[in-house]
C-alpha positions as CSV (number, residue, x, y, z in Angstrom):
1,X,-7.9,-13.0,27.7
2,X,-8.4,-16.7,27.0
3,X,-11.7,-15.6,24.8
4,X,-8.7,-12.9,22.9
5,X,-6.1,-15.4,22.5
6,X,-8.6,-18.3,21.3
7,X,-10.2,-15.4,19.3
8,X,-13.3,-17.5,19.8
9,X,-15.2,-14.1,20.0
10,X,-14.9,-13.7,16.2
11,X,-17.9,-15.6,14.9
12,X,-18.4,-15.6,11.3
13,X,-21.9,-13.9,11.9
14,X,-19.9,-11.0,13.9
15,X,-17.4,-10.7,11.3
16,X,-20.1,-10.3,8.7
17,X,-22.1,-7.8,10.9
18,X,-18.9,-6.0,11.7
19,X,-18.1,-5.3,8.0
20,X,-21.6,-4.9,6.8
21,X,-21.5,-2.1,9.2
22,X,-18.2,-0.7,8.1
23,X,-19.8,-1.3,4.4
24,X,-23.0,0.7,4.8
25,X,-20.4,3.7,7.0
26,X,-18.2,3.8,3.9
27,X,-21.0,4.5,1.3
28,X,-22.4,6.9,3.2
29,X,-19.4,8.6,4.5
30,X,-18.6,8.6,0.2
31,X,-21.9,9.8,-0.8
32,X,-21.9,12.7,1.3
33,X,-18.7,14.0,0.0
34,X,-19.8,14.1,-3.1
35,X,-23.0,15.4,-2.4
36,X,-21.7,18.4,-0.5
37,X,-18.9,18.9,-3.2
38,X,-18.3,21.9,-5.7
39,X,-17.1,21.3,-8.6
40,X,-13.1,19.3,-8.0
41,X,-13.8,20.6,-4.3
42,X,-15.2,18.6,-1.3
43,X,-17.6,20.8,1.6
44,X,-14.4,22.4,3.0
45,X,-12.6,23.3,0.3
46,X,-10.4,20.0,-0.1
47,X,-9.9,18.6,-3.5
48,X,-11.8,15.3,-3.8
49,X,-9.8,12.6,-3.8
50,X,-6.9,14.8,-2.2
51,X,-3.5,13.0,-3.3
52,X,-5.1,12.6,-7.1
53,X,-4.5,16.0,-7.4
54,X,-0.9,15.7,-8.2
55,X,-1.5,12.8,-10.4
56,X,-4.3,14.3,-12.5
57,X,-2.1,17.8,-12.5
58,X,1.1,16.1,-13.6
59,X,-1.0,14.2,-16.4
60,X,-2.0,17.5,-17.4
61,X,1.8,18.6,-17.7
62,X,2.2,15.5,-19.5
63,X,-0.1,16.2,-22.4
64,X,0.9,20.1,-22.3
65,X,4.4,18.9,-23.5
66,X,5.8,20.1,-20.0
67,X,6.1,16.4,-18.5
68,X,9.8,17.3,-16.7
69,X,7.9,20.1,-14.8
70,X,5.7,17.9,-13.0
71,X,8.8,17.7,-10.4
72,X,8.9,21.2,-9.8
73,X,6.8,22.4,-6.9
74,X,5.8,25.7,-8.0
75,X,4.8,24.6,-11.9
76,X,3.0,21.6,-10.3
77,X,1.3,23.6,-7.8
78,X,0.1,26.4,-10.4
79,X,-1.3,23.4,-12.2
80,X,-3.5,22.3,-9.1
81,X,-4.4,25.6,-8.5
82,X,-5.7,26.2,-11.9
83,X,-7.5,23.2,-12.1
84,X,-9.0,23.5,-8.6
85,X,-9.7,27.3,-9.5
86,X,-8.5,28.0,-5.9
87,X,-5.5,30.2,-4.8
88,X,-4.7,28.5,-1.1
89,X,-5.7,25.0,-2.3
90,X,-3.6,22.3,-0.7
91,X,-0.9,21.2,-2.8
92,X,0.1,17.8,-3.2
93,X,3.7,17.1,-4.4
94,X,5.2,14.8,-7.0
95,X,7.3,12.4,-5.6
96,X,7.1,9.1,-8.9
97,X,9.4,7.8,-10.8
98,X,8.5,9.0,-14.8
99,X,6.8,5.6,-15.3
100,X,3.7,6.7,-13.3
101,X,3.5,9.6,-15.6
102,X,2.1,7.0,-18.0
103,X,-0.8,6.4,-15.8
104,X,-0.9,9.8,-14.8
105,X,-1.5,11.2,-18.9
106,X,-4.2,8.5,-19.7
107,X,-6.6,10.2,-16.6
108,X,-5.8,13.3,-17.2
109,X,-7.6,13.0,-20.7
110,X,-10.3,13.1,-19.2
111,X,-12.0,16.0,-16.3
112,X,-10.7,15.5,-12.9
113,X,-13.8,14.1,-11.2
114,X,-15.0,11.2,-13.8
115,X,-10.6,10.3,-14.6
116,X,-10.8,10.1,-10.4
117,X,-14.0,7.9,-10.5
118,X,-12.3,5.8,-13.4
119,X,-8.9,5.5,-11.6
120,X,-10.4,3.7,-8.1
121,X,-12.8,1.3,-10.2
122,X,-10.1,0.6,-12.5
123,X,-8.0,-0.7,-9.7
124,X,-10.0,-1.6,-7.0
125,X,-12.2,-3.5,-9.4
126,X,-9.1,-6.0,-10.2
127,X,-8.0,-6.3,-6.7
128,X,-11.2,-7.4,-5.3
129,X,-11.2,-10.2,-8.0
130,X,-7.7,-11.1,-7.2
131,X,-8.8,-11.6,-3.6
132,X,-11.8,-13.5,-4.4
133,X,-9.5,-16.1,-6.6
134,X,-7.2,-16.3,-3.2
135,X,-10.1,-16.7,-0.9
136,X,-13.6,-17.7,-3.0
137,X,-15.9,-16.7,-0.7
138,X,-18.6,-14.6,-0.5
139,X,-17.3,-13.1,2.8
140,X,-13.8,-12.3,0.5
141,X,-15.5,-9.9,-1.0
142,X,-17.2,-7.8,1.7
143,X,-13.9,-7.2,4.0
144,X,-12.1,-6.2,0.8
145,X,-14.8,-3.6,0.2
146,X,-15.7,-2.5,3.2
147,X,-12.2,-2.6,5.1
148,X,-11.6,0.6,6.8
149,X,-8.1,1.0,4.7
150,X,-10.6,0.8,1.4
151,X,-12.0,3.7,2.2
152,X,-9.0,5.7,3.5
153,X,-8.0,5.2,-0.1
154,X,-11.1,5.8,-1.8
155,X,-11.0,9.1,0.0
156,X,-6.9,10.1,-0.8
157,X,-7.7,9.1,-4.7
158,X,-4.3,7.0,-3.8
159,X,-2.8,3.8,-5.5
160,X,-2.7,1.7,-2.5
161,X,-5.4,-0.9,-4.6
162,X,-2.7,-1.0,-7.6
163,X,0.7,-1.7,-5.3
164,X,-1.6,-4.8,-3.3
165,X,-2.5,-5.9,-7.0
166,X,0.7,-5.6,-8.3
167,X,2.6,-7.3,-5.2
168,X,-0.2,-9.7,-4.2
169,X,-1.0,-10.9,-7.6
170,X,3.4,-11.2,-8.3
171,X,3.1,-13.0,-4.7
172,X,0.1,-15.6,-5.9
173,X,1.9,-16.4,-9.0
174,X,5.8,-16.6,-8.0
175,X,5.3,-20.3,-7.8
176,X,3.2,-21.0,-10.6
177,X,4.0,-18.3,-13.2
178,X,7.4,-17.1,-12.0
179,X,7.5,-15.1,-15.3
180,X,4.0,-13.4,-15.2
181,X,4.9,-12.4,-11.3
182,X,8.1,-11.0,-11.9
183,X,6.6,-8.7,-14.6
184,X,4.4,-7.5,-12.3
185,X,6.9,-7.1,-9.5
186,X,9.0,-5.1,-11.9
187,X,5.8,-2.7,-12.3
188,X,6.5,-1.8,-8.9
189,X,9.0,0.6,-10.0
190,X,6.5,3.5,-9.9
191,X,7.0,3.0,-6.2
192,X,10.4,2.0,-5.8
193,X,10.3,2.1,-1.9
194,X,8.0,-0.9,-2.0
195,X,10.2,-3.4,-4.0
196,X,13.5,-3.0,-1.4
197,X,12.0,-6.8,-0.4
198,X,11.8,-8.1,-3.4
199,X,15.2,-8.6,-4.3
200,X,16.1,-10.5,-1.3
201,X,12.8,-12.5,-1.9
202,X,13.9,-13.7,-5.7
203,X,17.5,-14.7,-5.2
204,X,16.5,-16.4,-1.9
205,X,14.3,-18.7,-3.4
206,X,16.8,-18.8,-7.1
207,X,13.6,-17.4,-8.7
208,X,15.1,-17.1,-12.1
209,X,12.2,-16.9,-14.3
210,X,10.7,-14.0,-12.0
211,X,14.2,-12.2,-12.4
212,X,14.0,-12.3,-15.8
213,X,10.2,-10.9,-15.8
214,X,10.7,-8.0,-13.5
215,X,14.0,-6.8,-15.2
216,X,11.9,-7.0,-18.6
217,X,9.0,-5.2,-17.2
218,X,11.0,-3.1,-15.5
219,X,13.3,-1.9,-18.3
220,X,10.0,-1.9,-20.9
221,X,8.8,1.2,-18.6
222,X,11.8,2.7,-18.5
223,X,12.7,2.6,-22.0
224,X,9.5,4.2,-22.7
225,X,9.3,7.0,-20.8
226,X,12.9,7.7,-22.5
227,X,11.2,7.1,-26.1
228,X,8.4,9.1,-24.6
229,X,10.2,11.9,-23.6
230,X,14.0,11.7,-23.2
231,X,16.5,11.9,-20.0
232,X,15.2,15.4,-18.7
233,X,12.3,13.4,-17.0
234,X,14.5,11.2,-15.2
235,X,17.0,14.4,-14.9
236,X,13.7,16.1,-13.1
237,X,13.0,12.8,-11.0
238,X,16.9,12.6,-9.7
239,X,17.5,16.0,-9.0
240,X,13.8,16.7,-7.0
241,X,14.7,13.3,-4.5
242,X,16.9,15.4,-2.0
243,X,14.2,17.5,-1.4
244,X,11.8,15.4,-1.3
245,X,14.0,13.2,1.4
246,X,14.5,16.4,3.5
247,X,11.1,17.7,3.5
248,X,8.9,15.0,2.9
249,X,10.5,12.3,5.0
250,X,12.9,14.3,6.9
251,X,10.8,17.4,8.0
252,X,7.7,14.9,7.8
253,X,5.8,17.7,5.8
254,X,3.0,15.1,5.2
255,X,2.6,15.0,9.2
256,X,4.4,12.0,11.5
257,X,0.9,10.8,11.8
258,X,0.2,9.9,8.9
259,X,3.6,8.3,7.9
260,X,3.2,4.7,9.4
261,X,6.9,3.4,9.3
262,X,9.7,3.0,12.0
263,X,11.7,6.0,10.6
264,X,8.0,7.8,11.2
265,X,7.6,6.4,14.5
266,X,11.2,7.9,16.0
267,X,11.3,11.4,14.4
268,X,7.0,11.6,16.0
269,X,8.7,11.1,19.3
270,X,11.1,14.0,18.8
271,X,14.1,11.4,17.8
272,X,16.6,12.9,16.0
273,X,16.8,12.0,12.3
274,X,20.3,10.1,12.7
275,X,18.6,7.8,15.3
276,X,15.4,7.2,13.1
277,X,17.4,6.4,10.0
278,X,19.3,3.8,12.2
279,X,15.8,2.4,13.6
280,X,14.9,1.8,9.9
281,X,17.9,0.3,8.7
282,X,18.1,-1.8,11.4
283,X,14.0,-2.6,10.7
284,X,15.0,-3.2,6.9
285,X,17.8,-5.1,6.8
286,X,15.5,-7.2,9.6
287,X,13.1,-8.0,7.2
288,X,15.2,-8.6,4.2
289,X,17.0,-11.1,6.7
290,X,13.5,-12.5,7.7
291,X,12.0,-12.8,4.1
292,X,15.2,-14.4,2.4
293,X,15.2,-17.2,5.3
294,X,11.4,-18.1,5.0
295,X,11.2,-17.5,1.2
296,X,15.2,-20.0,1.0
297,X,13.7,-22.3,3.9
298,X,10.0,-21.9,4.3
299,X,7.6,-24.7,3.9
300,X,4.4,-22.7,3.2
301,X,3.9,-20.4,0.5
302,X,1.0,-18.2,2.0
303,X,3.3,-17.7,4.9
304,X,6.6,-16.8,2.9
305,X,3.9,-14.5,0.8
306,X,2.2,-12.5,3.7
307,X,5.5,-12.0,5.2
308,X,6.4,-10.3,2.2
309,X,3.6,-8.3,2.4
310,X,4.1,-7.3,5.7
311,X,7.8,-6.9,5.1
312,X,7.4,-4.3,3.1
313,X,5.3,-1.8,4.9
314,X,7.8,-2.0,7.6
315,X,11.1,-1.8,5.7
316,X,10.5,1.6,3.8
317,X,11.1,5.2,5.7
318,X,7.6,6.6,3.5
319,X,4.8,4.5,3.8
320,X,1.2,6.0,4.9
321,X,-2.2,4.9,5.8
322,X,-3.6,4.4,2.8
323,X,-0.7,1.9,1.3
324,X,-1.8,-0.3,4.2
325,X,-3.9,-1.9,1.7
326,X,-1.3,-4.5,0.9
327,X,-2.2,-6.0,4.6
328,X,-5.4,-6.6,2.7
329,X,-3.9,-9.7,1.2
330,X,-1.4,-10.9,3.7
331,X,-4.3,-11.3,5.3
332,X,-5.8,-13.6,2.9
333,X,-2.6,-15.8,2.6
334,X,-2.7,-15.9,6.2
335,X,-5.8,-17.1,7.0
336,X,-5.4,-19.7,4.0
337,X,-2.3,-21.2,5.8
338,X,-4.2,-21.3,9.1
339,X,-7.1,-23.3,7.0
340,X,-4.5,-25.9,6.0
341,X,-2.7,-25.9,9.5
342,X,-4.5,-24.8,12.1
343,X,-4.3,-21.3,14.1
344,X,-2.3,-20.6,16.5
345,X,-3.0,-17.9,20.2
346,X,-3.8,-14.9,19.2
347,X,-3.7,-15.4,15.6
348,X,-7.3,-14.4,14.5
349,X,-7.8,-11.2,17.0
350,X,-4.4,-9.3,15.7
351,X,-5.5,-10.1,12.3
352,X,-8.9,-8.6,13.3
353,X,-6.8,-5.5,14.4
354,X,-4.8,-5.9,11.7
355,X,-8.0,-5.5,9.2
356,X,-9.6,-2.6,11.4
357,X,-7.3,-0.5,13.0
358,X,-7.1,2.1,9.8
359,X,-10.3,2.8,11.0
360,X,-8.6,5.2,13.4
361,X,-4.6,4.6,13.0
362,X,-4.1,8.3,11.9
363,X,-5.7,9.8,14.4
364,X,-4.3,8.1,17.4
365,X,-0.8,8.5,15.8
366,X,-1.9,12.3,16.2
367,X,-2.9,12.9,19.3
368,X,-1.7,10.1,21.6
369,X,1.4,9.5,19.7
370,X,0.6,5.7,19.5
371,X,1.9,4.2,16.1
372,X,-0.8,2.1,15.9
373,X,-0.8,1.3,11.8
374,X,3.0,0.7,12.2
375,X,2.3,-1.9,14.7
376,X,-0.1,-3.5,12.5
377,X,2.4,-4.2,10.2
378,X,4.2,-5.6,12.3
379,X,1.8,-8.1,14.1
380,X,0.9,-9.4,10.5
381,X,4.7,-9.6,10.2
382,X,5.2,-11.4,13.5
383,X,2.0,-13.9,12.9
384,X,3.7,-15.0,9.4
385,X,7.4,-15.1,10.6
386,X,6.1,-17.5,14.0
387,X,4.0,-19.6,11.3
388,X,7.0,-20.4,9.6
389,X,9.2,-21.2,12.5
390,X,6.8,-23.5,13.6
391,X,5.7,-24.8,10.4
392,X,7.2,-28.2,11.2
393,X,5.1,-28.4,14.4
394,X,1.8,-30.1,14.7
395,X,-0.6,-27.2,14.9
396,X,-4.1,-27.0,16.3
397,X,-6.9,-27.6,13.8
398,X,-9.5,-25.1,14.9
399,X,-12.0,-23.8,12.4
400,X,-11.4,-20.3,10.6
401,X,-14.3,-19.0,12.6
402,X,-15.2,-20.5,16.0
């Protein structure tokens, strides 16, 4: 236990081997997909990339002249269907705001395989620079790759590297460009459930400048999707979110397992969904309590910034695996405070979990019932809120690997 809570087990040569491992396991595991696949389809008859069917089938509706269908069901699954040139294909709903339809049309300009290919370099690409500018290490740049949450995203076609861009790179620059960051905090709006924290987080620490920002950004993307094509997209996006709540988080349609959140967590056990809702609230007001205090009172800004991160995984009901990228750079802050300040017990072996526990997260969920992705939120969330309750202590000043 002493070895665990030290975390004098992780050696920068293990961590290394560790991910070089993970690295070499991800390429393969992505190579054989695509070696095996036919046509859009994977070996067993699963769209490549999975959730990027819905993005590259709504961009298709888009450029049809049909872009307030892509929140019907049945138009959006005839779409995937058609483009997949299979009947029982799984079908993958539209659940965005009409400023991701902007993404969606530029990919879908091109086939679904190379706009798929395009749409993970394009973002992945950016974010492993980002996190090489946090951390400038050689080492930065193999976790980010080969972190096990990489490739669960590489694999759903997902935009879990774009949300940690957007957030992390907002979170880098608060202090330094409060402008800049608040544009890109505003971007978040193509996933609404992911900027509930930042509010809290800007008037807390009277972040005028990055007010300003977001609401410009913000309003830019709505006013062009209106110029774009008018209020029956946003008509289409209002009236499709009570079914989406019912089936999607309600129902859990996408599977309990794979939905890592406290609402998640409650309805897996066979909660009902007035006690899960109250779990989450609870959970969310929590963490828009905890982030306000650190970001109005806290002395570090790594820690106020992983936090954040953190912060808000756990206070949305609809967060899954692959969004768990955005631990990717709480991580980073983290270990930059613990540089400046020392670590502290236990520190360095939950952020080891923290970094490989998507490895198998899902699957646990599903078969032992074990929320294990929810509760690496919320050690990352725990590390950063003791940092900064203990910030005016003396802490220890052992090295970042022992």
């Amino acid at each position: 236990m002493k070895i665990l809570a030290t975390g004098e087990w992780l050696s920068r040569e293990r961590v290394i081997r560790i991910a070089s491992l993970c690295a070499v396991a991800s390429v393969l595991i992505i190579g054989v997909l695509f070696a095996t696949s036919n046509g859009t389809l994977d070996l067993w008859g699963r769209p490549l990339g999975t959730d990027f069917s819905n993005v590259w089938a709504a961009g298709h509706m888009v450029l049809e002249g049909s872009a307030a269908k892509a929140w019907s069901w049945p138009d959006h699954f005839a779409v995937q269907q058609w483009m997949h040139h299979k009947a029982d294909v799984d079908f993958f709903g539209w659940h965005y705001p009409p400023p991701f339809l902007l993404v969606a049309g530029l990919l879908a300009l091109m086939p679904y395989v190379p706009a798929l290919i395009v749409w993970q370099i394009a973002t992945l690409a950016p974010l492993i620079w980002m996190m090489w500018r946090l951390v400038p290490r050689r080492e930065t740049i193999l976790l980010t790759l080969a972190a096990p949450v990489t490739l669960i995203c590489l694999m759903s076609g997902h935009n879990g590297f774009l949300t940690a861009l957007l957030l992390g790179g907002g979170l880098a620059l608060m202090d330094r460009k409060p402008l800049v960051a608040g544009m890109l905090f505003g971007c978040l709006l193509y996933k609404p459930q992911f900027a509930l924290i930042i509010p809290p987080l800007l008037l807390a620490t009277r972040n005028w400048r990055a007010i300003v920002g977001a609401i410009a950004s913000s309003g830019a993307l709505i006013g062009l999707t209106l110029q774009l094509w008018g209020w029956p997209v946003w008509q289409a996006f209002i009236d499709s979110l009570p079914l989406t709540r019912a089936v999607v988080i309600e129902q859990g349609s996408t599977g309990f397992h794979k939905i890592m959140s406290p609402f998640a967590a409650i309805r897996m056990w066979g909660g009902p969904i007035a006690l899960a809702y109250a779990v989450q609230a609870a959970a969310t007001v929590g963490c828009m309590a905890a982030v306000a205090w650190v970001g109005r009172f806290g002395k570090s800004a790594n820690v106020r910034n992983a936090l954040v991160c953190a912060a808000v995984l756990v206070s949305t009901p609809y967060v899954l695996d692959y969004d768990y990228v955005v631990l990717l750079p709480a991580i980073a802050f983290l270990w930059l405070d613990s540089e400046e300040n020392g670590w502290l017990d236990w520190d360095k072996s939950l952020l080891a979990f923290a970094w490989i526990a998507p490895l198998a997260a899902r699957q646990i969920a599903e078969f032992i019932y074990l929320p294990v992705g929810l509760a690496t939120a919320v050690a990352v969330f725990a590390i950063a809120l003791r940092r900064a309750v203990r910030s005016s202590e003396r802490l220890g000043s052992a090295p970042a690997f022992a």
